[in-house]
C-alpha positions as CSV (number, residue, x, y, z in Angstrom):
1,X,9.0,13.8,20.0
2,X,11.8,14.5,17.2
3,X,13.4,11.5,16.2
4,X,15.1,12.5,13.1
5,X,17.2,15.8,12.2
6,X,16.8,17.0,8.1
7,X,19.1,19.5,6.7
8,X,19.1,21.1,4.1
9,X,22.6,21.5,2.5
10,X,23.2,25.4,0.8
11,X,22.6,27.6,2.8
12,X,22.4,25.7,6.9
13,X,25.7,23.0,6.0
14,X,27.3,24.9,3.9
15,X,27.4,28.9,3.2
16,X,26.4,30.0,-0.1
17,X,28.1,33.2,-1.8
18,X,26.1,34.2,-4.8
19,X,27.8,36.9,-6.1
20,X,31.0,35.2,-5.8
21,X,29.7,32.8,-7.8
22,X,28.4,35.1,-10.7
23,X,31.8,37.0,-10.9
24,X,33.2,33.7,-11.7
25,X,30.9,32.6,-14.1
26,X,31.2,36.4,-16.0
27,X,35.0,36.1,-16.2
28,X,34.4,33.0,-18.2
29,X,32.4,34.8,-20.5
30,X,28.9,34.0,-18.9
31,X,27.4,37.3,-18.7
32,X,24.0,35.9,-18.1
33,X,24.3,33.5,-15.4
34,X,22.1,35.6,-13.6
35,X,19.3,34.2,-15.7
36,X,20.0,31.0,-14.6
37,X,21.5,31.2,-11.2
38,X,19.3,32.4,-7.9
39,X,20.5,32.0,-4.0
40,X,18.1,29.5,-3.1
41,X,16.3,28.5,-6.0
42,X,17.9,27.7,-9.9
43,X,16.3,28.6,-12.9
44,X,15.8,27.4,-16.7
45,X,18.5,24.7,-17.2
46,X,20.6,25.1,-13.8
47,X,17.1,24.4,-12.2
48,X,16.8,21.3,-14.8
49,X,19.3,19.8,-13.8
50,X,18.4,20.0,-10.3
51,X,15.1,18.9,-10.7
52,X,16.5,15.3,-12.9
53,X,14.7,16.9,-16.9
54,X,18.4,17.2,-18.1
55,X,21.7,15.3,-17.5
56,X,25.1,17.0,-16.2
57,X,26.4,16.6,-19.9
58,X,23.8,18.4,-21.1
59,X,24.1,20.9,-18.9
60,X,28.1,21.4,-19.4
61,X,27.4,21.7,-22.9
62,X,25.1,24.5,-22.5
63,X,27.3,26.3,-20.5
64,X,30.3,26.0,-22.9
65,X,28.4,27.6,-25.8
66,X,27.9,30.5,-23.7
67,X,31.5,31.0,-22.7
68,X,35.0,32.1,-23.5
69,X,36.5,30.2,-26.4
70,X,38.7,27.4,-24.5
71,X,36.8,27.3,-21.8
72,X,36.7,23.4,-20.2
73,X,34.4,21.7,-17.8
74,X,37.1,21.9,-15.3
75,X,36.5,25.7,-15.5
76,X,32.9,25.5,-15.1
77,X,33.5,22.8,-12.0
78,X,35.7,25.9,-10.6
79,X,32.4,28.3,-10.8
80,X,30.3,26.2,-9.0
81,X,32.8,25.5,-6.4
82,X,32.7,28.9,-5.7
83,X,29.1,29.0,-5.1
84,X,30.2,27.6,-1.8
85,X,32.6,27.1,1.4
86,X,32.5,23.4,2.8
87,X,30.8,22.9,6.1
88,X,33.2,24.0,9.1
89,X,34.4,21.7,11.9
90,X,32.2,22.9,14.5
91,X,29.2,22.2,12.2
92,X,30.2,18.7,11.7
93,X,31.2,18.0,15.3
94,X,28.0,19.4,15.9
95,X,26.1,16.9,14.0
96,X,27.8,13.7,14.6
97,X,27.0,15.3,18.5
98,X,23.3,14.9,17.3
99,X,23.7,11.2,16.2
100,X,25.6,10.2,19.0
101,X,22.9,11.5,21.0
102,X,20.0,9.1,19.2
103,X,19.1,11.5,16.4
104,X,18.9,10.3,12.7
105,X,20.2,12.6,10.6
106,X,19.0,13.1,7.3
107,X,19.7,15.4,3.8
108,X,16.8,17.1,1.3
109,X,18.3,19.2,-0.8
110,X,17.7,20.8,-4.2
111,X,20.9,20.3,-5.9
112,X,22.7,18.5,-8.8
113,X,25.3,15.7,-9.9
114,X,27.7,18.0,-10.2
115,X,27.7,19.9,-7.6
116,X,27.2,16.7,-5.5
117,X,30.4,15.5,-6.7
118,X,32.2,18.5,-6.3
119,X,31.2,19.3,-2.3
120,X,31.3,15.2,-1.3
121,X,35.0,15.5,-0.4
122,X,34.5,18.8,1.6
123,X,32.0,16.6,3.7
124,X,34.1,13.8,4.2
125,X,37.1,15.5,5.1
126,X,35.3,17.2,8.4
127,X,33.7,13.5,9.1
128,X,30.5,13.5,7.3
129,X,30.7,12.4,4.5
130,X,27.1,12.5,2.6
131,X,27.3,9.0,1.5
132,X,28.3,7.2,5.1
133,X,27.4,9.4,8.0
134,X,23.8,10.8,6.5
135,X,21.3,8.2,7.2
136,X,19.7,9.3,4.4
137,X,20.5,11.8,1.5
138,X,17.7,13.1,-0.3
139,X,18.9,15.1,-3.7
140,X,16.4,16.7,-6.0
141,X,17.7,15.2,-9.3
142,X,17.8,12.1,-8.0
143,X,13.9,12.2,-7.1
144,X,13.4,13.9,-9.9
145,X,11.8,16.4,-7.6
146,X,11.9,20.1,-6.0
147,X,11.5,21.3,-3.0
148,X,9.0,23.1,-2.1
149,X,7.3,20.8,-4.0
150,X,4.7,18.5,-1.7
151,X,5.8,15.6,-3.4
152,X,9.7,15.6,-2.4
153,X,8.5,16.4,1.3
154,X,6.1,12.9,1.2
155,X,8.7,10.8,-0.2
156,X,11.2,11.8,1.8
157,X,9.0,11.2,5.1
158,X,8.4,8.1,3.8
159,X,11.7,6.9,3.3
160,X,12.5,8.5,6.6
161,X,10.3,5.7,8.3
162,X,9.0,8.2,10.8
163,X,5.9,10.8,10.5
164,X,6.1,14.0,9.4
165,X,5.6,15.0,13.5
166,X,8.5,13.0,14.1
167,X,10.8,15.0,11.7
168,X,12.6,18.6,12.7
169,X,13.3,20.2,9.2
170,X,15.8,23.1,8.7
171,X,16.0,25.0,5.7
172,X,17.2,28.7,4.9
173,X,14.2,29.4,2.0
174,X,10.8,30.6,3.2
175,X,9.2,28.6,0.6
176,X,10.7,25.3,1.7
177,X,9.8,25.7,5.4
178,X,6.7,26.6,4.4
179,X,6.7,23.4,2.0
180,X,7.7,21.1,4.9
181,X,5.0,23.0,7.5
182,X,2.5,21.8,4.7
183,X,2.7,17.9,5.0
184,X,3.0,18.0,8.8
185,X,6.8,18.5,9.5
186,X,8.5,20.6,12.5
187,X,10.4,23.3,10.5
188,X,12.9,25.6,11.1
189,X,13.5,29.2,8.8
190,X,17.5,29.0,9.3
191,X,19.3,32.3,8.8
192,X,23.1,32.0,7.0
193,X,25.3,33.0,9.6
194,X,23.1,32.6,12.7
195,X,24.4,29.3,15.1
196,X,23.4,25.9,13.9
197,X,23.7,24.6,17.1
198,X,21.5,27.6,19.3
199,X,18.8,27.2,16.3
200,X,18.5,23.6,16.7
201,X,18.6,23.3,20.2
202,X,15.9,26.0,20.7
203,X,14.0,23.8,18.3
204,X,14.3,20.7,20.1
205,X,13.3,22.1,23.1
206,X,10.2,23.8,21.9
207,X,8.8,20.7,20.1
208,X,9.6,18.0,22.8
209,X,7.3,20.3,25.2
210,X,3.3,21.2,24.7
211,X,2.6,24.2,22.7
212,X,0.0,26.3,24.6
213,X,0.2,29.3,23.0
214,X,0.2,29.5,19.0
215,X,1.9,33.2,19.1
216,X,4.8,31.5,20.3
217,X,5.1,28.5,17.7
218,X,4.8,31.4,14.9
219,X,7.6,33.2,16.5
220,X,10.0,30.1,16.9
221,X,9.8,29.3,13.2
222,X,9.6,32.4,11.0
């Protein structure tokens, strides 16, 4: 039986736009952000700082020697904002739904300080807020860990207070369902754009019933 709901964040809570987010980082003179910048998973010192090896001020200073003269922090916060629209209101209503239904409701996502600080108020202002309605938020540079990494998975199942069968994951990266399938979780491959709701639901149905034929469990999850 599922008993507790995690989500990743880019991607399933909130969309991502990559290439919006490039454009804005070349305008401010960071004409390699591509090296550095991927859709699911970060690279050299973007994926650092997401894994906890260097500190947001470290990471800001990078990113200044690499762009426009005048260029502030403010500027860079603007870039990453782009990266992403805040969750909508039906994905929020959606959740709290879920909790108000029995479901703990839980966060694992790769991601960093400041990007954390930058999306918190989107969260909070469609009732969510990652700090009070999440039962738990697990953030990569906080655990000083990656997804698809086993480790990140086991910890957070741990803190979770459940087992891994306990646990429906959702994620839009291969890599990390397949990271999750690894140590025993339920796992969803979430497409951007599909219904949160219909994937979920489907989900929760197929693993709160017996699984007699494997064909079908392959299909539900890829």
């Amino acid at each position: 039986m599922i008993r507790g709901i995690v989500f990743d964040m880019g991607g399933v809570l909130i969309d991502l736009y990559y290439e919006r987010c490039v454009a804005a980082f070349k305008a401010i003179g960071f004409e390699q952000i591509c090296d550095y910048l991927d859709p699911c998973h970060q690279k050299g010192i973007y994926g650092d700082m997401e894994s906890g090896k260097v500190s947001a001020d470290e990471f800001y200073n990078f990113v200044l020697t690499k762009c426009n003269p005048g260029t502030t922090r403010a500027d860079i916060d603007s870039c990453m904002k782009s990266f992403y629209d805040g969750p909508s209101k039906e994905k929020a209503d959606y959740l709290i739904a879920l909790k108000n239904r029995g479901y703990k409701i839980f966060m694992l996502s790769n991601n960093n300080p400041i990007m954390m600080r930058i999306c918190d108020g989107d969260f909070s202002k469609v009732g969510i807020g990652i700090n009070d309605f999440f039962d738990k938020a697990f953030i990569s540079s906080t655990m000083k860990m990656l997804k698809p990494g086993r480790e990140i998975f086991l910890e957070s199942i741990r803190q979770t207070g459940f087992n891994a069968d306990e646990l429906l994951f959702i994620d839009d990266s291969p890599r990390n369902v397949e990271g999750a399938r690894a140590v025993g979780m339920n796992a969803v491959d979430y497409v951007q754009g599909d219904s949160l709701e219909h994937t979920i639901e489907n989900a929760l149905l197929f693993y709160s019933e017996p699984v007699h034929c494997p064909a079908q469990k392959s299909s539900l999850v890829q």
